[in-house]
N, C-alpha and C positions, 0 to 999 in steps of 0.2 A: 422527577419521576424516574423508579428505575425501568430500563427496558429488562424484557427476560431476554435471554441469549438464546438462542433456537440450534441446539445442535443436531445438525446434519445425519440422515439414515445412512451409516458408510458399512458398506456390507461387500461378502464376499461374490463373486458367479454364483457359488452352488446358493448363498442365502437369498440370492436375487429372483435367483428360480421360484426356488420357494414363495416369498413375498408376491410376486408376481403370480403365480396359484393360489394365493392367498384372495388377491382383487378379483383373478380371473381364473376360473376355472379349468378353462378349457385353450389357454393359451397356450397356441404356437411355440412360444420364444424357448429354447432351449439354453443349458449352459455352455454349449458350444458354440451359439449365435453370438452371446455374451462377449462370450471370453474374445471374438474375431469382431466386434464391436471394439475392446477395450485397446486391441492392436489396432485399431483405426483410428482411435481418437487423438491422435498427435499431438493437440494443441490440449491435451489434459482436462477438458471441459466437464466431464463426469469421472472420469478416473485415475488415481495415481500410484504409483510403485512403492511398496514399504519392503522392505529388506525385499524377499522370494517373491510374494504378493503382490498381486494387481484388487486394491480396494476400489470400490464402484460407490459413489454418492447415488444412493435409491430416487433419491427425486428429481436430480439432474439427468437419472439418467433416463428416468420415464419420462421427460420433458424433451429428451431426445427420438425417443422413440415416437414420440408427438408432432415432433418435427425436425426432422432427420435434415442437416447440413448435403448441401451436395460437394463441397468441397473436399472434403476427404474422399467420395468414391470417384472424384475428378482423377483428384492425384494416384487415386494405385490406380486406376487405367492409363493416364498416361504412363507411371514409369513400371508399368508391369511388363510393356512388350519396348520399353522404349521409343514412343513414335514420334517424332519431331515432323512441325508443319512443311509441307511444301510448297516452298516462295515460288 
């Protein structure tokens, strides 16, 4: 049997927006939230750099938004003021 291949919704901030008004009308999420999502994402789980461009996988990243990682906003609190524990 063949499989089909299922290629990926890979879309920009501004078309995320969109699609996302698309589901939801009246949503929140802006392309400024996005795009400070897409600087969080470290480990590339929903997005990647092509030349200038930060491309967003649509359904990874709404799977993100469904359940947000606390890992990344661990890390830029600690190294945003620099706080190291005291032994």
């Amino acid at each position: 049997m063949e499989e089909k291949l299922k290629i990926p919704k890979i879309r920009t901030a501004k078309e995320v927006v969109l699609e996302l008004k698309e589901l939801d009308p009246k949503t929140a999420i802006t392309e400024y939230f996005i795009r400070q999502e897409v600087k969080r994402d470290l480990e590339e789980k929903f997005s990647f750099k092509s030349g200038s461009k930060y491309l967003i996988n649509l359904e990874k990243f709404i799977e993100h938004l469904n359940n947000p990682g606390t890992a990344s906003i661990d890390k830029k609190m600690n190294n945003k003021y620099d706080i190291k524990p005291v032994d």
